[in-house]
C-alpha positions in Angstrom: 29.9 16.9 -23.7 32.7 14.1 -24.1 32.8 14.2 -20.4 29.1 13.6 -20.2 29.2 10.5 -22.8 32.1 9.2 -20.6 30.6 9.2 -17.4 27.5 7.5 -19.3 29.6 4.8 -20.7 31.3 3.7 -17.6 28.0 4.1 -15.8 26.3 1.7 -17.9 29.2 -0.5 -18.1 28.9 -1.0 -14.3 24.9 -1.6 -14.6 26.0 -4.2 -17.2 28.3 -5.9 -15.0 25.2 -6.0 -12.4 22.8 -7.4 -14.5 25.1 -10.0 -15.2 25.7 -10.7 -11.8 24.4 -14.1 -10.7 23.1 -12.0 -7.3 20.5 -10.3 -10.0 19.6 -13.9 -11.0 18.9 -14.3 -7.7 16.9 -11.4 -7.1 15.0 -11.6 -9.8 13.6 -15.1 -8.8 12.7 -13.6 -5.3 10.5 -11.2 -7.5 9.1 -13.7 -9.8 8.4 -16.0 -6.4 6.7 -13.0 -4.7 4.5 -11.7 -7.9 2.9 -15.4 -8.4 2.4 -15.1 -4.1 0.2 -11.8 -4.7 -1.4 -13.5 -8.1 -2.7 -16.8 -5.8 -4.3 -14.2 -3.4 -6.6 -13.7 -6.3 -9.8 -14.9 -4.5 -12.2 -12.8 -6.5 -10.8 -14.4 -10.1 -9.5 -11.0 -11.7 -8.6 -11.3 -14.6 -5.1 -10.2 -15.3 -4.3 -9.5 -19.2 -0.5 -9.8 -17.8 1.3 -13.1 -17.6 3.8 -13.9 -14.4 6.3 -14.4 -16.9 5.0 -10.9 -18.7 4.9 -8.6 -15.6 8.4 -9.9 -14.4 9.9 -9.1 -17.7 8.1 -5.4 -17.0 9.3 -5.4 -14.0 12.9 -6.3 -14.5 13.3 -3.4 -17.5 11.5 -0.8 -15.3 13.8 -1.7 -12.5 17.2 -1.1 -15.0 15.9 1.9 -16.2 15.6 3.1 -12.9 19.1 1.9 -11.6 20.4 3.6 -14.3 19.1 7.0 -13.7 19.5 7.0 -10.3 23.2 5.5 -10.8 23.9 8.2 -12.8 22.7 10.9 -10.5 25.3 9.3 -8.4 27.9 9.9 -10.5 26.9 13.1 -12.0 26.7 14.9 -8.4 29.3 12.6 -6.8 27.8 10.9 -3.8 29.9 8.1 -2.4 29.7 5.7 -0.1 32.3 5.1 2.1 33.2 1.8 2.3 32.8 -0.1 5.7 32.9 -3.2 7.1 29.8 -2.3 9.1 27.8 -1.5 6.7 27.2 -5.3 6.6 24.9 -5.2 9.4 22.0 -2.7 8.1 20.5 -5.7 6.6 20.5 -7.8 10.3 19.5 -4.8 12.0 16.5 -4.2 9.5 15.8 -8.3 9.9 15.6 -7.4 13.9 13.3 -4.1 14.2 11.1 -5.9 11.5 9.9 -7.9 14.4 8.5 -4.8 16.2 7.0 -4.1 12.6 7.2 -5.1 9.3 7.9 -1.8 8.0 10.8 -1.2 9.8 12.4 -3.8 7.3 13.1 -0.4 5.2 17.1 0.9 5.4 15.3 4.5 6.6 15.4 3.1 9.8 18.1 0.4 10.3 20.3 3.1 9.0 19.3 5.7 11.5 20.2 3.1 13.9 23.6 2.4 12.4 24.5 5.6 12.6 23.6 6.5 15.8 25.6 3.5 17.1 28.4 5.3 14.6 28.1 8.8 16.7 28.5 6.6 19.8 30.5 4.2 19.7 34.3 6.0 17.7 36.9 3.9 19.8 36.8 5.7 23.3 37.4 3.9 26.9 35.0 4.0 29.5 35.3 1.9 32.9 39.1 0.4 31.8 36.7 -1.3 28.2 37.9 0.3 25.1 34.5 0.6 22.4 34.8 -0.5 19.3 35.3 2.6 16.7 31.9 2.1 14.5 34.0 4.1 11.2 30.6 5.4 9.0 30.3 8.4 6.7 27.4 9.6 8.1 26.6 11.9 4.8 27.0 8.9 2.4 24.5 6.9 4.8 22.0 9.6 4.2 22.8 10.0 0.8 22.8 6.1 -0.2 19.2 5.9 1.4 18.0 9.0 0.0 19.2 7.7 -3.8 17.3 4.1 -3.1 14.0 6.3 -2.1 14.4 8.7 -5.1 14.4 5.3 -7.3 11.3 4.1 -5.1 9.4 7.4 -5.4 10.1 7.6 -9.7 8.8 3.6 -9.8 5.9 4.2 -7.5 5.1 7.1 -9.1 4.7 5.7 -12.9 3.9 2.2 -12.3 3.0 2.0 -8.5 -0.9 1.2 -9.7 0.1 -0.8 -12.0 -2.0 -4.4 -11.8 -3.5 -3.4 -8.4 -5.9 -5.8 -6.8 -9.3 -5.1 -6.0 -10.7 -6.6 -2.8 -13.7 -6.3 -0.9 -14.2 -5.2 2.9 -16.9 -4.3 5.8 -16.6 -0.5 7.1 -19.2 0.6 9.4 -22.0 -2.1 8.0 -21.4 -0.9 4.2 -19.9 -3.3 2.1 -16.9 -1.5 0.4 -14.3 -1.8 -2.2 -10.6 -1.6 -2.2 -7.3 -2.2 -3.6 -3.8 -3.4 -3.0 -1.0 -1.7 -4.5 1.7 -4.4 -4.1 5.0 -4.3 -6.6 8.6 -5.7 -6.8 11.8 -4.0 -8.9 15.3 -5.9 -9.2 18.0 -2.8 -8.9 21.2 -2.9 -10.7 22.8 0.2 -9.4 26.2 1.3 -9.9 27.6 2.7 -6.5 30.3 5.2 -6.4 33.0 4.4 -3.7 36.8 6.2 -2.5 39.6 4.1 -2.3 43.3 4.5 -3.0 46.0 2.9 -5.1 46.2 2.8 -8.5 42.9 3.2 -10.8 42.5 0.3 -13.7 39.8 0.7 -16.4 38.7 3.9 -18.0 39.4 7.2 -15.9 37.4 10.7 -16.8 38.6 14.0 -15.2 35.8 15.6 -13.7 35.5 19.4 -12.5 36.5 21.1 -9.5 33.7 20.9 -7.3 33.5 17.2 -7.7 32.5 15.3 -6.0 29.5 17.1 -4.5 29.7 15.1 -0.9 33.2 14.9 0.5 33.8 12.3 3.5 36.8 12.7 5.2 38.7 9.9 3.8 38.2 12.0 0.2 39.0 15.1 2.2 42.8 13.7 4.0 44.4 11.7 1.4 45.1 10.6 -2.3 42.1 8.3 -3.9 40.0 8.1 -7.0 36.5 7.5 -7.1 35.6 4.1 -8.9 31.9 2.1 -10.0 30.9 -0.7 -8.0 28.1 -3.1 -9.2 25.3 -3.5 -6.1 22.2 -5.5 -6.5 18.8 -4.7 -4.8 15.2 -4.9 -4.7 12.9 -2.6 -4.5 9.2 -2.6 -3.6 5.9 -0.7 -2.6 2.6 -2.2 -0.7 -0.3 -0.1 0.7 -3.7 -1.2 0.8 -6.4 2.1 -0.1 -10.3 2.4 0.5 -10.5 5.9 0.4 -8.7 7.0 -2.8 -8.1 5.7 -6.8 -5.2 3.3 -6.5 -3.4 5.7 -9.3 -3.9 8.9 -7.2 -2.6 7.3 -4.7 0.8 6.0 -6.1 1.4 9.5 -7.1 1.0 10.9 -4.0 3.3 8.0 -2.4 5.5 8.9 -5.2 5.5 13.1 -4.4 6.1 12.6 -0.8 9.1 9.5 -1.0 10.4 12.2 -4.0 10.5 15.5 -1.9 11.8 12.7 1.5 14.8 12.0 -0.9 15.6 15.0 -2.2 15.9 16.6 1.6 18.1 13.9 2.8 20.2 14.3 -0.7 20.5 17.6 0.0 21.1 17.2 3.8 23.8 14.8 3.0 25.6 17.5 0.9 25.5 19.9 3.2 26.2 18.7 6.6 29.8 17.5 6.3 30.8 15.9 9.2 29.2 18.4 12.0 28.1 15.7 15.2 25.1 18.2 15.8 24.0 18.2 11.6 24.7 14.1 11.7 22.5 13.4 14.6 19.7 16.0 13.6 20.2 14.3 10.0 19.4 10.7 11.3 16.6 11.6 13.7 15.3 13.7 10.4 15.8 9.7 7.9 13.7 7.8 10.4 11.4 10.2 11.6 10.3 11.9 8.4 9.7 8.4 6.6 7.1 7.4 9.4 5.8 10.5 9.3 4.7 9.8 5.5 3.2 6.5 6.5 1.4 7.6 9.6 0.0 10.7 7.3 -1.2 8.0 4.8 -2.9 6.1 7.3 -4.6 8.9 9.3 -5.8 10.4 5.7 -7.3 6.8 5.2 -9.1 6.6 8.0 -10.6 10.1 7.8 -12.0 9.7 4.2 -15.0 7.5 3.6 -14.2 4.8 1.3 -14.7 5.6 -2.1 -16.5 2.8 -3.9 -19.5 1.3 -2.0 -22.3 -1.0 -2.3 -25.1 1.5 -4.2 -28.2 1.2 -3.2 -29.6 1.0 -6.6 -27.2 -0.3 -9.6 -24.3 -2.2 -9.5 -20.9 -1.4 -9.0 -18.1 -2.3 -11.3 -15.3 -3.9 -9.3 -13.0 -4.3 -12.6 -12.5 -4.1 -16.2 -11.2 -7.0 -18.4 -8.6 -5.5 -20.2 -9.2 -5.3 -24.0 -13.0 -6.5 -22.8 -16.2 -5.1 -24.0 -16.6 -2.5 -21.2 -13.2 -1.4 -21.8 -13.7 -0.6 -25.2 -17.0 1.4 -24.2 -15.0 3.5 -22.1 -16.6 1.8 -19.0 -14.5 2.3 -15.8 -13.6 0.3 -12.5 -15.5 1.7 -10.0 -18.5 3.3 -12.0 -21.9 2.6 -11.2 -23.9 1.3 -13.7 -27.5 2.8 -13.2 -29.3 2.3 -16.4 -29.1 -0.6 -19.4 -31.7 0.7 -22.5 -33.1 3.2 -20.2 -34.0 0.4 -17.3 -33.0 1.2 -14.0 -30.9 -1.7 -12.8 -32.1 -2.4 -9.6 -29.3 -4.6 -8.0 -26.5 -7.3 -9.3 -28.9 -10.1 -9.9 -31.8 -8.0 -12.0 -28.3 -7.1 -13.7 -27.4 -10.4 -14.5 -30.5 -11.1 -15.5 -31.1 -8.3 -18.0 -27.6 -9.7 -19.5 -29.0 -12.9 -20.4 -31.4 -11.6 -22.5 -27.8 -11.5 -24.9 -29.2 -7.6 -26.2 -28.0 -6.9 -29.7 -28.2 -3.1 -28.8 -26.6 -1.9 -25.6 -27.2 2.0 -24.1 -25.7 2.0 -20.5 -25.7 4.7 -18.4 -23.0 4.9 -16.0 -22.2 6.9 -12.7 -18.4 8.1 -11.5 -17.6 8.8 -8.1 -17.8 12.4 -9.2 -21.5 11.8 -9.5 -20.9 12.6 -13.5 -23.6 10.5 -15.8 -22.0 9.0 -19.2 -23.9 7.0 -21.8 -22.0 4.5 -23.3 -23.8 2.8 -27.2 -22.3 -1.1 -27.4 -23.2 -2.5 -30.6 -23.8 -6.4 -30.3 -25.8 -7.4 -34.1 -26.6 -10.4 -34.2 -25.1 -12.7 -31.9 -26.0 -10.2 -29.1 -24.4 -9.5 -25.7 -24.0 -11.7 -23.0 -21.3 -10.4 -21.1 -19.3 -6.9 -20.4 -15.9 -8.5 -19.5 -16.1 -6.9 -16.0 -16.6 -7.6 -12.7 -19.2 -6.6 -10.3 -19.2 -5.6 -6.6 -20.4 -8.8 -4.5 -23.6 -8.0 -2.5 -22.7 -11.2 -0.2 -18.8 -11.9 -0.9 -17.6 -14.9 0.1 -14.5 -13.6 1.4 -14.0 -10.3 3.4 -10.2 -8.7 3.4 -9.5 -7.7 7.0 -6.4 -5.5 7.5 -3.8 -5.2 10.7 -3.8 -2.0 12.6 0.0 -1.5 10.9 1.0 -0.6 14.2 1.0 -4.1 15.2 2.0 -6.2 12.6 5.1 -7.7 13.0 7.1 -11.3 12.9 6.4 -11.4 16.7 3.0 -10.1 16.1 2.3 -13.2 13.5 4.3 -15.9 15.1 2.5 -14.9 18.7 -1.0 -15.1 17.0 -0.1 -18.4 14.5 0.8 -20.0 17.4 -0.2 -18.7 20.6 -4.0 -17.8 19.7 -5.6 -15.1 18.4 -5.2 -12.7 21.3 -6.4 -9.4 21.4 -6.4 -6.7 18.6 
């Protein structure tokens, strides 16, 4: 147990020193800067009950909780990272495949990259040219990117939904309503690293088996594993027609959790086997688009879920702490009857509204095709508003969406400046 509370203390010691970090400064602006971006998007006028200031605060806490559970499942198992002067370029090489695609910003791929260029390149000569020697633990590279998705997966998972925006699109003549998941996390994470030479600070003995994943630097000499502070940001976007934007957080969450357990586990188990290594990277990159592509096939299999009804109107979104929220009305019911009046469509709607009812009975309609009755008491003033919105029969603005195939930097740049092109 004393060992336990130690490991805590220096863990959290190391997250302080993080957080503390100008870097983290830093980052947290780029997060501030890029949750007022998604708020001026807002071309529908949603209401959010958050403030800028509110949800970076949220943000910021939910990202150190986060870095430290996931800094001490580092620790706890004993999964360095061995540390390399290449390592420096997973960020350039993410920069460069980002222009094929956006999405291949992520470290899943740049580091399957890396480490392929690692297998390849270890200091032989061919043709009279010596290569360089390209010295990277392939286990820690799987095991750091399978710790950052393990984070990603418990954030997406509990908050992913969180402050979603609903938009409005065209599918097949219907009009239909979406969402955009779309959130930011500052990491302070505490990354465990060999090196030799004399400790400083606080030292715990830990067991036998420790550390879990043994690089051969920890394997062919004298060292001691130490803390080092790292800064990051982490963040989730997908854009869903076809489910509830909570479902499908959780199910981003479920698949990114059982991706980073495997390559966890991989990372342990591999050692330094060529054959393992290479099978292990192919696995990173491979398995992460195959998430994304699965996503994308599910949405464009499923009908979208909330359309334009034929007879009612459809509630777009709830004002939190509003009048329909305290009814119990949801986002995305349909609201088919006001005192026992069939609403026809969003003007007789507005229309019935203004008669400012003291007395409210509204009969509403989930995509399960369940009825609920919801009693809104209004005496004497009466009622002239729900707090909601309402699905547009003629929006003014439509959301179009790539085909995530082709969006990236060279995709944009060649259609901002070179003309449209085709799709």
């Amino acid at each position: 147990m004393d060992t336990l509370l130690e490991i805590i203390h220096i863990t959290l010691t190391a997250i302080s020193k993080a957080v503390y970090n100008y870097w983290f400064l830093i980052v947290v602006g780029i997060v501030y800067f890029l949750a007022k971006k998604i708020r001026s998007t807002n071309v529908y006028n949603i209401e959010n009950a958050k403030s800028p200031s509110a949800s970076l605060i949220e943000a910021v806490l939910q990202g150190i909780v986060v870095g430290i559970v996931g800094s001490l499942i580092i620790v706890i198992l004993g999964l360095p990272v061995e540390l390399s002067s290449y390592l420096m370029f997973l960020l350039p090489i993410s920069l460069v495949l980002s222009l094929i695609n956006i999405r291949y910003i992520c470290f899943s791929y740049s580091a399957s990259l890396l480490g392929v260029l690692a297998l390849t390149f270890n200091g032989q000569t061919v043709f009279g040219i010596v290569l360089p020697d390209i010295a990277i633990s392939i286990s820690g590279l799987l095991a750091l990117v399978g710790i950052l998705h393990l984070m990603e997966s418990l954030l997406i998972y509990f908050v992913g939904a969180d402050d979603c925006m609903p938009i409005v699109s065209k599918k097949d003549g219907r009009i239909v309503q979406g969402h955009i998941l779309q959130k930011y996390w500052p990491i302070p994470i505490a990354v465990l690293f060999a090196t030799t030479g004399v400790a400083s600070g606080d030292t715990v003995a830990m067991p036998d088996w420790w550390p879990l994943l043994k690089t051969p630097q920890l394997i062919t000499g004298a060292f001691y594993l130490g803390l080092m502070p790292f800064v990051g940001v982490l963040g989730y976007s997908s854009v869903t027609f076809a489910e509830e934007p909570e479902r499908r957080a959780k199910k981003t969450g479920r698949l990114l959790f059982g991706y980073s357990i495997l390559l966890i586990g991989f990372s342990i188990f591999m050692g330094e086997n060529f054959v393992l290594s290479l099978i292990g990277l192919v696995l990173m990159s491979v398995m992460h688009e195959g998430i994304i592509l699965l996503e994308q096939h599910h949405e464009r299999q499923k009908d979208p879920l909330y359309t334009l009804p034929e007879q009612g109107v459809r509630i777009m979104h709830v004002i939190q702490g509003g009048v329909a929220e305290k009814a119990g009305i949801r986002k995305g019911n349909i609201i088919r009857k006001i005192n026992d009046l069939d609403i026809i469509n969003a003007q007789h709607f507005r229309e019935v509204m203004e008669k400012k009812l003291t007395f409210l009975w509204i009969e509403t309609e989930n995509f399960k095709r369940e009825i609920t009755t919801h009693e809104i008491k209004a005496y004497p003033v009466g009622l002239e508003t729900l707090d909601m919105k309402i699905l547009p029969e003629n929006p003014r603005v439509l959301f179009k969406y790539e085909n995530l195939s082709k969006v990236g930097i060279l995709h944009m740049l060649r259609k901002r400046y070179g003309g449209k092109g085709r799709d």
